[in-house]
N, C-alpha and C positions, 0 to 999 in steps of 0.2 A: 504494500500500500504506500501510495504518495503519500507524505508528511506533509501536508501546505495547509495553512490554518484554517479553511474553509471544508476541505476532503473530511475532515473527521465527522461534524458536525452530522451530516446525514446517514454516519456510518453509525453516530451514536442513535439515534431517531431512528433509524432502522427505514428501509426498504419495503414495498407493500410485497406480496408472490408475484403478484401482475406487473408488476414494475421490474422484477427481477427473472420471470417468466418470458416478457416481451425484451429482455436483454439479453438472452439466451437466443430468443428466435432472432436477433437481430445478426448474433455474434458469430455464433453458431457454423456459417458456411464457413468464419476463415481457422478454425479449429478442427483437426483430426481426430479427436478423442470429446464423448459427450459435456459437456459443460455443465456445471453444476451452480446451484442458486449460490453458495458460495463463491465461484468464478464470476457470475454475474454482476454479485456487491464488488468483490474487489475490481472488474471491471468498470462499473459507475464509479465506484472510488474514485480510482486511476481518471475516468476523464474528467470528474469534477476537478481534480486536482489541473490538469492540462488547461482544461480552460480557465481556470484562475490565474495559474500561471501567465498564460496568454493575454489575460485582462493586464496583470500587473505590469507586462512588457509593454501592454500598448499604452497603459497612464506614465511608464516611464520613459519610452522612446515614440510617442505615437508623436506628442508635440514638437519633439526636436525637431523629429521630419518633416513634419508642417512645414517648416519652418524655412527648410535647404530649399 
């Protein structure tokens, strides 16, 4: 699991089965082996963390660029 301040939070609050059912059928084709609702959380995890990350890149260099 990504460590980014925001990734935990839904990890604590917990996932619905549909939420994590529908992230398995999503996932699913690029995996060889069945994927399990635990693969799934840590899947959401993992991209809630990327897109946070991605927020905090773009409030830190989205301006600059504006800018050139």
């Amino acid at each position: 699991m990504v460590n980014y301040p925001y990734a935990g939070f839904l990890f604590m609050t917990g996932y619905s089965k549909e939420f994590l059912d529908r992230t398995i059928e999503t996932w699913q084709q690029y995996y060889a082996r069945p994927l399990t609702r635990e693969d799934a959380r840590e899947i959401a995890d993992n991209m809630t963390g990327l897109f946070n990350l991605l927020e905090e890149l773009d409030r830190k260099y989205g301006k600059e660029k504006e800018k050139a």
